[in-house]
MIBAMI-82482 format. One record per residue: residue in one letter; x, y, z of N, C-alpha, C in turn. Coordinates in pm, whole numbers, plus 50000, padded with zeros to 5 digits. Layout:
! MIBAMI-82482
AXYZXYZXYZ...
***
This chain:
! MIBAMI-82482
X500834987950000500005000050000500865012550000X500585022449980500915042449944500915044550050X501835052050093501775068050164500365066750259X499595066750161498445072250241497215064850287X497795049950284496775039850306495905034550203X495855040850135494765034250030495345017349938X494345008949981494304997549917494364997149794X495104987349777494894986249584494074982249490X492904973949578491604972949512491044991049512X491314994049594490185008449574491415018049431X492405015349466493235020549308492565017049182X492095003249209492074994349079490465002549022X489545007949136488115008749117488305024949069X488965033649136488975046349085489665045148953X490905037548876491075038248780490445030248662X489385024748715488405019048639487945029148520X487595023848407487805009548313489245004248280X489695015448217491295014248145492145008748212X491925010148407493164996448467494705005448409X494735013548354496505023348356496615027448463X498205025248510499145031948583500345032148565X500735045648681502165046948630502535042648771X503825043648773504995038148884504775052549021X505375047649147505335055949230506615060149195X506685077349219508885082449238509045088949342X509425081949489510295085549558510235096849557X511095108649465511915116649435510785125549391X509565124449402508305132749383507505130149454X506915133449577506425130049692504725131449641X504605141849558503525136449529502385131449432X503325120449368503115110849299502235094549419X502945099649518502205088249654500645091849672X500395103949623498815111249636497735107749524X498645103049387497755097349261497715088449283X495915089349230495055075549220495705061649144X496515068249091496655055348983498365055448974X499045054349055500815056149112500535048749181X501295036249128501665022949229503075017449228X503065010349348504665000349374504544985649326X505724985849354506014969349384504874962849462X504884967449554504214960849721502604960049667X502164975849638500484974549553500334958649499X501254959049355501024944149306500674929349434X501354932949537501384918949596499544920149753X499304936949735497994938849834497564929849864X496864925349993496264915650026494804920049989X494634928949968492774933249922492434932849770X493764926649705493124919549566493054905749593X494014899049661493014885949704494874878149752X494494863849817494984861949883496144850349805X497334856949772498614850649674498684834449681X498544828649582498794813649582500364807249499X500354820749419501504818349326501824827449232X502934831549153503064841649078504204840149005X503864843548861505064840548727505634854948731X506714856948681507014873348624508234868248499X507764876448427508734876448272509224889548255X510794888048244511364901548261512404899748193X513264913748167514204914048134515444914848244X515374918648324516794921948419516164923048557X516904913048627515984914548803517054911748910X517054918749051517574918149121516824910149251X517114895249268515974884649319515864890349495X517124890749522517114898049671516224908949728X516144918149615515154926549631513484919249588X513134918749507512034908649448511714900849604X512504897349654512184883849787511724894249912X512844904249906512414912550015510784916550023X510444926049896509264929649885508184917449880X508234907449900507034897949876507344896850018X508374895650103508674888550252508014904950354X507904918350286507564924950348506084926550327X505324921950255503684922650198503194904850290X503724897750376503654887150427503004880350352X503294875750243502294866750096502154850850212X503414853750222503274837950295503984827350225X504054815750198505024806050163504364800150003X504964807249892504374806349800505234805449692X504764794649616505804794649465506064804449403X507474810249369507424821249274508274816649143X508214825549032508554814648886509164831248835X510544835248806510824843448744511924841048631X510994842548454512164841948395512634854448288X513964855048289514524866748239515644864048152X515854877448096516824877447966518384879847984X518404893748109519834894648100520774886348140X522034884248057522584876148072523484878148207X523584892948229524724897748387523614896648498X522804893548526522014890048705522744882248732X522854887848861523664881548976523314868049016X523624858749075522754847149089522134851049221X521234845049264519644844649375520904843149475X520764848349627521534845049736520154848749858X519604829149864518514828449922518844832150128X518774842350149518784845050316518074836750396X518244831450525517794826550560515784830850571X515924840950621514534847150591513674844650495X514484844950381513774839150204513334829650180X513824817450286514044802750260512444795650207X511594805350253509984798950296510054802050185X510194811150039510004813549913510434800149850X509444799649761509784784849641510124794049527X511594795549472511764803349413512314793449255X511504797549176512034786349028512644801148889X514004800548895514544811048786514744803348680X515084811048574515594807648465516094817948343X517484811048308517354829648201517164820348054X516494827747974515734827047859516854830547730X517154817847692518634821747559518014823447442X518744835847390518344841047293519444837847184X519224845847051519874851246941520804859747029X522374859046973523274871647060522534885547042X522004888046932521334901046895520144905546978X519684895247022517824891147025518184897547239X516484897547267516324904647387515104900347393X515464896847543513714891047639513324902647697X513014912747649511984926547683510744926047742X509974917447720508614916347759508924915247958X507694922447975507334922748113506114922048163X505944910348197504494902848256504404900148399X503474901948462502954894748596502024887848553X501934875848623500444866548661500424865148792X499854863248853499344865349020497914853549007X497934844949065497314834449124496684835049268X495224833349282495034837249404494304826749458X494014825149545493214812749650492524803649612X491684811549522490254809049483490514799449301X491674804049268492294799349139491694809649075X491524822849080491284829749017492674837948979X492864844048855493784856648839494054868748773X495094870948828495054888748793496134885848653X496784896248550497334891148448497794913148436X499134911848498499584927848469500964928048364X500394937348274501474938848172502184953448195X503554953248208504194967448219505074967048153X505994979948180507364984248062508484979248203X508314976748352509164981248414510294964048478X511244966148483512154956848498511854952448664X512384942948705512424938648810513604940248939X513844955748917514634960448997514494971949094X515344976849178514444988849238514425001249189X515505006249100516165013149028515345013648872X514705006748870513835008248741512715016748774X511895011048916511215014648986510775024849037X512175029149114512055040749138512525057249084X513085051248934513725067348900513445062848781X512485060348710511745063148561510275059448529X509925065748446508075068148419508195054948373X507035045948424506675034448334505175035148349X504645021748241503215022548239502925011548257X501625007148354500854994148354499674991948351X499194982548269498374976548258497774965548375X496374973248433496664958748550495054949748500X494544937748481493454930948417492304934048549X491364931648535490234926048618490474914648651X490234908248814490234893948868489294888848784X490084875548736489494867148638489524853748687X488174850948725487444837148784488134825248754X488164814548770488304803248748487224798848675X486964789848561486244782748527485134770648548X484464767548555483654759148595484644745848542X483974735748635484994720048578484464715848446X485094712548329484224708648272483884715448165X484224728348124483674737848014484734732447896X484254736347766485164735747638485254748847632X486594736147523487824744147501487134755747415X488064768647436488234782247419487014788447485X486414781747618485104792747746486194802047777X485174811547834486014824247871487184828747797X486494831147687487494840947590486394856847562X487874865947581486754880047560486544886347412X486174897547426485484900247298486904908447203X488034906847314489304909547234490324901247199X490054887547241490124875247191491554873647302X491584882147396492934881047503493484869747555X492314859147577492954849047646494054836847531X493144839547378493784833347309495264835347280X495244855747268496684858447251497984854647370X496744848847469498064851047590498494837647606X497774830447549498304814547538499544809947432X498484819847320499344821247231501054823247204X501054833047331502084838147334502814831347461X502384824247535502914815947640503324805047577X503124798047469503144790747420504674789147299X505134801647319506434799647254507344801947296X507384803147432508304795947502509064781747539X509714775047530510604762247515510954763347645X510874770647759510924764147900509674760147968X510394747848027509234737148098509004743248180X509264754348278508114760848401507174766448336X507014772748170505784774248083504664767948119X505104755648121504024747248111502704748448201X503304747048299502374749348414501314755748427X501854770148367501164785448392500474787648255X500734774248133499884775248026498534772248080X498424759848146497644752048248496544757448326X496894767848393496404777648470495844789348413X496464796948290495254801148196494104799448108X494884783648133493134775647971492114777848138X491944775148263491624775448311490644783848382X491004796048321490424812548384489524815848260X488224827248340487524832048218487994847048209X488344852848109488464863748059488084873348002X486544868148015485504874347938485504887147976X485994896648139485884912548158486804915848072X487534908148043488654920947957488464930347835X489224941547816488664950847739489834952247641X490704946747643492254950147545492764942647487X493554943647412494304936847306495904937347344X496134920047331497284919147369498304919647224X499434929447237500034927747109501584921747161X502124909347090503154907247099504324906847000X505704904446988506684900246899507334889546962X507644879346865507994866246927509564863946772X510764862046838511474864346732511444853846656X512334856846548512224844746463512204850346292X511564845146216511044844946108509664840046095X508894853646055507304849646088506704854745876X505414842745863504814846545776504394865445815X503814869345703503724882445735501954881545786X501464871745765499914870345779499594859945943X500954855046005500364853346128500414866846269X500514873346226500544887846368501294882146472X502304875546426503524878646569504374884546549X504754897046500505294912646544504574918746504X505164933346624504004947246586503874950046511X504254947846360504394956546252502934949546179X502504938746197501964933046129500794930446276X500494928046354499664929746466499174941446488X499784951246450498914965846483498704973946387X498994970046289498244971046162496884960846106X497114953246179495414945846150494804946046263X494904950846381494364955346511493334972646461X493944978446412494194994646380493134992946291X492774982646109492474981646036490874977146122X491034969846163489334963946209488664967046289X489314974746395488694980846444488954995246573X489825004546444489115015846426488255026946392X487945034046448486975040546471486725048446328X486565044646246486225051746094485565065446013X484725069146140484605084846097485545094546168X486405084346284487985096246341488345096946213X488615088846069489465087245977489205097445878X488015106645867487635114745785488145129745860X488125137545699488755154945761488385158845904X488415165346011488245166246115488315178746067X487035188746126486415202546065486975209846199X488315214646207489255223946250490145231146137X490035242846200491155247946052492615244946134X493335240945944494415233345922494365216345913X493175208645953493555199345994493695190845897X494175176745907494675167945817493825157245822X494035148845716492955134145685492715127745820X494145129645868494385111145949494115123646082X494255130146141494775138746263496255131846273X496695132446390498555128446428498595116646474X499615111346452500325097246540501375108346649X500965100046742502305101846831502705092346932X504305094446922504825081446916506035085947091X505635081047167506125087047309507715077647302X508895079747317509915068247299511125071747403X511465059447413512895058447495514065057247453X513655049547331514975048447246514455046747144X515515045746997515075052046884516555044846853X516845029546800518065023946761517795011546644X518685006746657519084991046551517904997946469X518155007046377517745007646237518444997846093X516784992946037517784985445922518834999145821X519544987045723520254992745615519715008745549X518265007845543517835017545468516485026645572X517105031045682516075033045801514325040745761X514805051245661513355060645575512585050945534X513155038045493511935028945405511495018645495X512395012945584512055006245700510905013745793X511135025345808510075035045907509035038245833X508855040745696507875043545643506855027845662X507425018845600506585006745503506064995445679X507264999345748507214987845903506504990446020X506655006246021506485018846121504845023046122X505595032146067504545045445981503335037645909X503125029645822502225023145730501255016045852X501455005745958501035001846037500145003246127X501025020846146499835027946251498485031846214X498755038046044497345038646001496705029245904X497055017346008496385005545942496584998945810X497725004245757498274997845621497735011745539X497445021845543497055029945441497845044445459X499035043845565499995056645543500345057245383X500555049545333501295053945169500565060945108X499225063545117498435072745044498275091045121X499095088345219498745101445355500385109345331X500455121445339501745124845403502105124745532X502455115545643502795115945764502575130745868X501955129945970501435133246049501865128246194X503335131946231503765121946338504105131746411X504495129946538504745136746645505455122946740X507025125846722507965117246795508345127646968X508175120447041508185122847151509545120147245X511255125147226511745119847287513185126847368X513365125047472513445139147600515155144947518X515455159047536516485168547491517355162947609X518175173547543519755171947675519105178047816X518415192547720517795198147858517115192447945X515955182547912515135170248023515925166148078X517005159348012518005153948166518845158748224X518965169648233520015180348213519315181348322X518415188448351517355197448479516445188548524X517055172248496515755161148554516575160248671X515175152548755515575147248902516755139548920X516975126448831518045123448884519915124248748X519475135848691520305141348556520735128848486X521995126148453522875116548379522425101248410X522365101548543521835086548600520375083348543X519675094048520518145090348504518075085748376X518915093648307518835085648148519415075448110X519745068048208519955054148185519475045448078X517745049648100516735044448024516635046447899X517295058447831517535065847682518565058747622X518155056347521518845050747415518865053147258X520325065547188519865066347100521435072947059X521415072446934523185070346868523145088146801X524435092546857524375105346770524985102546621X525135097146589525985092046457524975092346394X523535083346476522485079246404521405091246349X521665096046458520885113246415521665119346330X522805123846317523465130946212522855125646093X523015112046079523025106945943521355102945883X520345107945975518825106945933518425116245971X518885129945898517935140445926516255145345884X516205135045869514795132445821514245132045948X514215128646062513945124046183513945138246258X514525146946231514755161746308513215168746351X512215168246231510855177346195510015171546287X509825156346317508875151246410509295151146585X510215156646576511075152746744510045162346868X509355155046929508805167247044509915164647154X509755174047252509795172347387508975165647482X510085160047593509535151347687508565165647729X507525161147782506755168847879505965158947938X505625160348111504555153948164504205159848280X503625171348319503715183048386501915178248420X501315173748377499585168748403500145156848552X501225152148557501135137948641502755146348727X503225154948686504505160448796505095150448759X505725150348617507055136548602507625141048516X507765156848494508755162148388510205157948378X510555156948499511855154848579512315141148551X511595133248543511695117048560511615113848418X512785103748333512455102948218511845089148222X511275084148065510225079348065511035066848013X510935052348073511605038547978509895032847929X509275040147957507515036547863508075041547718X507375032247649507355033547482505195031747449X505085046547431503705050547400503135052847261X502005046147202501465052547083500235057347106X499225070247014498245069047021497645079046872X496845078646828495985091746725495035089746786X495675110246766495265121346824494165125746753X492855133846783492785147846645493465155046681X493415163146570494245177546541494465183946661X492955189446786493095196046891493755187547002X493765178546986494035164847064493445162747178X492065166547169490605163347217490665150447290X490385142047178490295127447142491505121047077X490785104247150492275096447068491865082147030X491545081646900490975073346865491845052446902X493375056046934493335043146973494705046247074X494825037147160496405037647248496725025647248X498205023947277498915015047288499915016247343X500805008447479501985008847510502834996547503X503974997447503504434987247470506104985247564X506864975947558508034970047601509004971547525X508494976447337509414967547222509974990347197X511054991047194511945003347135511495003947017X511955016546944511755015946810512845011746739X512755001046731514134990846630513294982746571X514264978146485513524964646359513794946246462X514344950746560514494935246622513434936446712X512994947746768511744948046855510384949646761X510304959146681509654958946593508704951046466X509844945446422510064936246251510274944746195X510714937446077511064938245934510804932045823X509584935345718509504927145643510344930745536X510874914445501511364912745398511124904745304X511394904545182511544891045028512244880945100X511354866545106512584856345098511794842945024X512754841244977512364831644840510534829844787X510324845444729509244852444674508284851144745X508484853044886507294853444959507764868045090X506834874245098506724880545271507254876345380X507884879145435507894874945583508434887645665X508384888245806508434892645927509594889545978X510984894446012511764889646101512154894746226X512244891946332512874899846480513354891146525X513864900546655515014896946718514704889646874X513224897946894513114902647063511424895847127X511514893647251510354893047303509824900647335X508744910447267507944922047337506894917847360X506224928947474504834926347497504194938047497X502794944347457502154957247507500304955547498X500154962947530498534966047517497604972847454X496744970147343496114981647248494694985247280X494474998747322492875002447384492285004647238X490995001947242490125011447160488805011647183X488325028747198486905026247246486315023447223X485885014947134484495006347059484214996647218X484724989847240485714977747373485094986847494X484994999547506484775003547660483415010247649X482375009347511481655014947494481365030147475X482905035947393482755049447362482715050247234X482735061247182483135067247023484565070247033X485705079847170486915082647137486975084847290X488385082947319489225083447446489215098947439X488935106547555488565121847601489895119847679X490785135747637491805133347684491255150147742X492625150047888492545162447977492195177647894X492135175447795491885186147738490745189347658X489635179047728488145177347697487815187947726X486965198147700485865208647770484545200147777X483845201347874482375205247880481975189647873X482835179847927482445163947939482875158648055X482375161548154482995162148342482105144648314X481025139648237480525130848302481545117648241X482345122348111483325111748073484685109948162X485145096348150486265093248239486995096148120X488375107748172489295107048108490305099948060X491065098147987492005090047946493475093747982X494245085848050495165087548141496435085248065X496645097847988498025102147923499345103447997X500795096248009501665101248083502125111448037X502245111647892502715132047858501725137547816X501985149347796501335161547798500985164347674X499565170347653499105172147480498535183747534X498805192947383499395193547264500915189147283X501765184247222503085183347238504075192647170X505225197747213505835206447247506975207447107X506945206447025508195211846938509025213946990X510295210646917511555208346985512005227346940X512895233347005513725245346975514765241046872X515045250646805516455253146716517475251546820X517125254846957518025246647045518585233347103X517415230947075517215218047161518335204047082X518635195047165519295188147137518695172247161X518755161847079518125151047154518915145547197X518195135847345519785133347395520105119947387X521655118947356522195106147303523215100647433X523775091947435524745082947515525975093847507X526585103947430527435111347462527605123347487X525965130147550525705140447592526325145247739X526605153847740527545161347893528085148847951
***
């Protein structure tokens, strides 16, 4: 629990429908006062129900800490299953205190290139019911506590009756399939288990779309990378009169993409045609080639970390090549500034990777999405020709989440800058709209800044 007592079921009910949050920061005291700013410890509340067991899929974790926080929320003596990518974690050094933890690790071998990015909770509770939280944030304290991340947390999802067929409790965003789906390509045997335990649950409250990348070499027509998943997500069901002129002067066909980022790397050979045809084409559903782009890249100056809370250290999370900027100045015209001055996290840079279209006033937003995967072609894809057919290739395991209001029973996500709609729930942006154009000053910041 917060600062201030409040349970994390009553978090979960005030941020009802959408279930977004961001991370608590320390280093902003009052970030402990928002409804929807949670910890570590929140995840493990005893007033979402009472812990039986819990998976986490991560990239980089520090288990000592991980043990502490479950040994300080008194879960009690419970299996825990954590598997991860980086290859430098320290190994587990179980304390005597820890000992009551059933702790099952494993690190996840990749391609030397390739990266286990994705970050999942499952949480198992008494009743065999569970919770299913997707975030951007690593399993450390330092992730935790000194950068913006975003989560996704599900509705408690029942157990099944004994006895139901196969594919009960699937929702109307077909979630439970993708999450099997995607559990399912994994090649470690603690998988198994926790495949087990989801055919099991109904999922019918859910309201979102799970988007993943699973590396490899993929047809371009099965949707395992984003490039090809959120372009037929985008295509079916978006909102189709957002897609017509929007009667503001100046405005454009599509209104804006904007694209919130942490890093901006591993571009292919030819990055303009890769971003156009992989990128760009995707977001508006396979039909950018007929549009002139309308983007708004979102990603923090020297100055953000320069005058952020924790300066040089905070940008840890930034990742992006000055070589690479010199040599794609094409990339200069869409660059905003970090801003997040609505939630007091100007200071704090962001390891969340955000999409959404906007309109023009940026009113409304006809779809969101956050995600785990950078903007690279190994997190991403890449389609390419191979022996006269399509395909999809990556590198990486991502995971993220795609809203759209058809799913929550709206016409468009009302963002803080709604007038005259107090009875709609707003939509819980971590930066700030309109977004901010970069200065003739401004610098973006790279790995060899100050």
């Amino acid at each position: 629990m917060d600062r201030t007592n409040r349970p994390m079921s009553e978090k979960l009910s005030f941020a009802a429908p959408y279930n977004i949050f961001f991370n608590v920061i320390p280093a902003i005291p009052e970030t402990y006062l928002q409804y929807n700013a949670i910890s570590f410890r929140d995840l493990l509340c005893p007033s979402l129900g009472i812990l039986k067991t819990s998976l986490h899929l991560t990239f980089t974790v520090e288990f000592d800490w991980v043990l502490d926080e479950y040994e300080r929320c008194r879960v009690g003596e419970i299996p825990i299953t954590i598997l991860y990518g980086d290859r430098k974690v320290r190994p587990v050094r179980l304390r005597p205190r820890n000992t009551r933890f059933y702790l099952t690790h494993r690190m996840i071998q990749l391609h030397r290139h390739g990266k286990h990015n994705s970050k999942l909770t499952i949480l198992v509770y008494s009743d065999d019911s569970i919770r299913v939280v997707v975030s951007t944030v690593n399993l450390t304290p330092r992730d935790w506590d000194r950068h913006n991340h975003t989560f996704w947390i599900s509705p408690r999802c029942p157990a099944l009756p004994a006895g139901c067929a196969e594919g009960a409790g699937e929702s109307l965003t077909k979630f439970k399939a993708s999450l099997l789906n995607y559990l399912c390509q994994y090649t470690n045997p603690d998988i198994i288990t926790w495949i087990e335990i989801v055919r099991k649950v109904d999922f019918s409250t859910v309201r979102v779309f799970l988007v993943e990348t699973i590396p490899g070499t993929h047809s371009a027509q099965n949707n395992k990378t984003h490039c090809t998943r959120i372009e037929q997500l985008i295509l079916e069901h978006r909102n189709a009169p957002l897609y017509q002129p929007w009667h503001f002067p100046g405005a454009r066909k599509h209104g804006i993409i904007v694209a919130q980022l942490n890093s901006i790397e591993v571009f292919p050979d030819d990055p303009p045609k890769w971003f156009y045809n992989d990128v760009w084409t995707p977001l508006y559903g396979g039909e950018a080639r007929r549009n002139e782009p309308v983007l708004h890249i979102i990603y923090p100056t020297v100055d953000n970390v320069r005058f952020g809370a924790y300066r040089r250290s905070g940008a840890r999370c930034l990742s992006c090549s000055r070589d690479f900027l010199d040599e794609n100045p094409w990339l200069r015209p869409y660059l905003r500034r970090w801003q997040a001055e609505t939630w007091m996290r100007t200071s704090i840079m962001p390891r969340t990777t955000q999409y959404c279209h906007a309109s023009p006033d940026f009113t409304e937003l006809d779809w969101f999405f956050f995600t785990s995967a950078s903007l690279s072609w190994t997190a991403w894809g890449q389609r390419i020709v191979q022996n006269n057919r399509t395909v999809v290739q990556t590198k990486n395991f991502e995971l993220g989440v795609m809203f759209f209001p058809r799913f929550f029973d709206e016409y468009s996500f009302q963002t803080n800058l709604t007038h005259g709609r107090s009875h709609r729930r707003l939509f819980p942006l971590l930066f700030d709209v309109p977004t901010v154009h970069y200065t003739d000053m401004d610098i973006a910041w790279t790995n060899v800044e100050f």
